[in-house]
C-alpha positions as CSV (number, residue, x, y, z in Angstrom):
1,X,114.8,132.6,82.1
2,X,112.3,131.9,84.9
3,X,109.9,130.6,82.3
4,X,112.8,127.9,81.8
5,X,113.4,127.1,85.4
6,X,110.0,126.7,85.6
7,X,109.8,124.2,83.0
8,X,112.8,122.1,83.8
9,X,111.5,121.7,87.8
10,X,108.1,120.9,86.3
11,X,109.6,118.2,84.0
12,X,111.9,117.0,86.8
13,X,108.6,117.0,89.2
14,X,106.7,114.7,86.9
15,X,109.6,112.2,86.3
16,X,109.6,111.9,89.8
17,X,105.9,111.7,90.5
18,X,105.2,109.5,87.4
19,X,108.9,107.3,88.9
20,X,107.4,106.9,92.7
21,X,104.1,106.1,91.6
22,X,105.3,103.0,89.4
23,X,106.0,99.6,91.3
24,X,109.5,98.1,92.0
25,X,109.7,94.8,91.1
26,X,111.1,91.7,93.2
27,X,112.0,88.4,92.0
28,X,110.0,86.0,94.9
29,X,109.6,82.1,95.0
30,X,107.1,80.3,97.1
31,X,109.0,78.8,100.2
32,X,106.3,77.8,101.7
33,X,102.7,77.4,102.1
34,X,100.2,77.8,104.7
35,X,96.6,76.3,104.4
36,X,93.4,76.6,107.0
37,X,89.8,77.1,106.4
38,X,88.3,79.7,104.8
39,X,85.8,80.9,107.1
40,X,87.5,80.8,110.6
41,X,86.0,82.7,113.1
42,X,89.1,83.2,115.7
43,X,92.8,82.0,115.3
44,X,92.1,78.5,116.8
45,X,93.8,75.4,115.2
46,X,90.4,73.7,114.7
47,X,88.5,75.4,111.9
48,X,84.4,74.3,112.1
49,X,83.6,73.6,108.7
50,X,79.9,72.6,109.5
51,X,78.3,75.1,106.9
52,X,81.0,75.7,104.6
53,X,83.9,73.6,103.5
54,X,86.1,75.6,102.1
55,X,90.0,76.2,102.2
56,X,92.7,78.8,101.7
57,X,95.7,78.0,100.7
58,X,98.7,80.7,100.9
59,X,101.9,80.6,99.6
60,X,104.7,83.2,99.8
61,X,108.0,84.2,99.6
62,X,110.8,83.6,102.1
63,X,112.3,86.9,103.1
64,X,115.8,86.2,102.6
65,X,114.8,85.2,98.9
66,X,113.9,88.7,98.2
67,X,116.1,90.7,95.4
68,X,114.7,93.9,94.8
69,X,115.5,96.0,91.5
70,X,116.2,99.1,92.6
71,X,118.9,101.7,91.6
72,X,121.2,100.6,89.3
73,X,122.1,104.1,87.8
74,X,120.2,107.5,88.0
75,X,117.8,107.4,85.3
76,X,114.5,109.2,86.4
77,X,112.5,107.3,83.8
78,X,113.0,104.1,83.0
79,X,114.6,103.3,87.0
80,X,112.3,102.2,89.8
81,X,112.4,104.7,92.8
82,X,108.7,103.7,94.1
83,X,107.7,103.0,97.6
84,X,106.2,100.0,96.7
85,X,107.0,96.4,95.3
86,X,105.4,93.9,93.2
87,X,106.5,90.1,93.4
88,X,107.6,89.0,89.7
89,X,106.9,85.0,91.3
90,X,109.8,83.0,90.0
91,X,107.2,79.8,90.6
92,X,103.9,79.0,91.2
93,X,101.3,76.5,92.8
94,X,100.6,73.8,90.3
95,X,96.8,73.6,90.9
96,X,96.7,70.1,89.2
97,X,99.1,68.6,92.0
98,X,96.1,69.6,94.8
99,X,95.5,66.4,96.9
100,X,92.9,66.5,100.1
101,X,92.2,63.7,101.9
102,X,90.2,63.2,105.8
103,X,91.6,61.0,108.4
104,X,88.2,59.5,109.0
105,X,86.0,57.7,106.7
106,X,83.0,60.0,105.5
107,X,79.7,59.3,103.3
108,X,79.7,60.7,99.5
109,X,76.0,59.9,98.2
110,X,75.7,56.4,99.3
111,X,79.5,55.4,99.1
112,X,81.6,54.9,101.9
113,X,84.9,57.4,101.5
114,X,88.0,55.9,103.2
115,X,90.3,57.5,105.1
116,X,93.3,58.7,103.4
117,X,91.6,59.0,100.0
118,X,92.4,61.7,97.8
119,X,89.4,63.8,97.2
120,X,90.6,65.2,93.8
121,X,90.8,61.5,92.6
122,X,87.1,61.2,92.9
123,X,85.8,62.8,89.8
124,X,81.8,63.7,90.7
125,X,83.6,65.2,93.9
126,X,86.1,67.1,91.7
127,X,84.5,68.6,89.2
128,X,82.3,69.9,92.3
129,X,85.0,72.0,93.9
130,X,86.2,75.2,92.6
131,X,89.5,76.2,93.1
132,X,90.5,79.9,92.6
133,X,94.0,81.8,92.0
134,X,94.9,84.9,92.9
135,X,98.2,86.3,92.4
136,X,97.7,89.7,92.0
137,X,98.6,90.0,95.8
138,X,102.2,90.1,97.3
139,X,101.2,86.1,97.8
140,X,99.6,83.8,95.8
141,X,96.3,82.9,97.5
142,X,94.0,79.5,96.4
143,X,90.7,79.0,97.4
144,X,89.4,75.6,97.6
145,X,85.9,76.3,97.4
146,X,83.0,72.6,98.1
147,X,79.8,73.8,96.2
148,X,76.1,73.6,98.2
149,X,75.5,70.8,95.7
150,X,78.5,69.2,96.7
151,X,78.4,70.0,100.6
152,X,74.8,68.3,100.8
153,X,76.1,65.0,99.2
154,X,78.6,64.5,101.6
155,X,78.1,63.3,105.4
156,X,80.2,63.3,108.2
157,X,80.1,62.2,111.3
158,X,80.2,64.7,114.5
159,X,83.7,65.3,115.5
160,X,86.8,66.4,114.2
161,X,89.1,65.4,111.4
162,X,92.0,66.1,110.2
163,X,92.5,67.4,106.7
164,X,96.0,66.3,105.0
165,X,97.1,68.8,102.1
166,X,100.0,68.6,99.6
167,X,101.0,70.4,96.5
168,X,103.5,70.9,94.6
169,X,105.1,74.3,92.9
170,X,105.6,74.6,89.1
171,X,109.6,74.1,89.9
172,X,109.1,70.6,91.9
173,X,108.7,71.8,95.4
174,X,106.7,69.7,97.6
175,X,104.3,70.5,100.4
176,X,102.8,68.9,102.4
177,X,100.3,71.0,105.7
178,X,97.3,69.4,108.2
179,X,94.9,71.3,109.3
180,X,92.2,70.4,112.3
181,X,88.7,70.8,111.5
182,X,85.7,69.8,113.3
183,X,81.6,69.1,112.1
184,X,79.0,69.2,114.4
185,X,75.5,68.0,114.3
186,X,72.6,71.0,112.8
C-alpha cells in the first residue's frame, strides 16, 4: 500500500512539475511601437549616432489586450498552470512597410539626399541596411542596423536631425514615431 501512495504522489509531483514548467500562452497584438537608437548612452531624447547609425524598433502589446489561457478545467496535463507566459502575437511588423527619412538634406556618395526622402526607396542605401526580427521576446524587437560600408558613404552635417519612422503591422495598423538624433564632427 505505501508503495502505491508512493507512486501516485510521485506521478501527481511530475504532472505538476512538468505543468509549471511549461509556458501559458497569451493572445497579444502590437498597439504600439517605440523606436530610438540603438546605442544610446543615457535616456536622453537625442540619441548621437556619430559612430553608429543604428535603430531599435519595439513593438508590444497593450495591457488591456491581454487574454491569458489559463484554467479552463482541472486537467494536470494538457492545462497550463505555469508561472510564466508566452505572447502567441495576433500581428506583426511588416518589415517591408519600413520608411526612414531625415529632416535635413545629407550627402550619399556624391548625391545630394533631400529632406523627407525615404531612405528604404534608395536601393544602394537599402540593400546596405540590415534589418533584424526578434520575436522570441515578450515584444517583438527590429534592429535597423547602417553597415561600415554604408555609414562611410554617407555625410552629414554637424548638428541634429530628426529621424521620421512609420510602419505598418501585418493587420493594417499604422505608425508613425520621431526620434532626435545628433552627428558631430570626429
Amino acid at each position: 500500500m505505501k508503495k502505491v501512495i508512493i507512486l501516485i504522489a510521485g506521478y501527481i509531483s511530475l504532472g505538476v512539475l512538468i505543468t509549471i514548467m511549461q509556458s501559458c500562452e497569451y493572445d497579444a497584438w502590437i498597439m504600439d511601437i517605440a523606436f530610438k537608437g540603438l546605442y544610446r548612452s543615457s535616456d536622453r531624447d537625442v540619441d548621437d549616432l556619430t559612430k553608429s547609425i543604428d535603430f531599435e524598433v519595439t513593438a508590444a502589446n497593450h495591457p488591456l489586450t491581454v487574454k491569458a489561457k489559463f484554467i479552463e478545467n482541472i486537467d494536470f496535463f494538457t492545462k497550463c498552470y505555469a508561472l510564466t507566459k508566452k505572447a502567441n502575437w495576433q500581428n506583426d511588423l511588416d518589415v517591408s512597410s519600413f520608411e526612414m527619412a531625415f529632416d535635413k538634406n545629407f550627402i550619399f556618395d556624391s548625391d545630394t539626399i533631400k529632406s523627407g526622402k525615404d531612405i528604404f526607396t534608395i536601393g544602394e542605401i537599402k540593400k546596405n541596411i540590415q534589418i533584424e526580427k526578434d520575436n522570441t521576446t515578450p515584444l517583438i524587437i527590429c534592429t535597423i542596423n547602417f553597415s561600415s560600408e554604408l555609414r562611410k558613404r554617407l555625410s552629414f552635417e554637424s548638428g541634429e536631425y530628426v529621424v521620421n519612422f512609420s510602419c505598418r503591422t501585418t493587420d493594417g495598423k499604422i505608425f508613425e514615431k520621431s526620434r532626435r538624433v545628433i552627428f558631430c564632427e570626429n
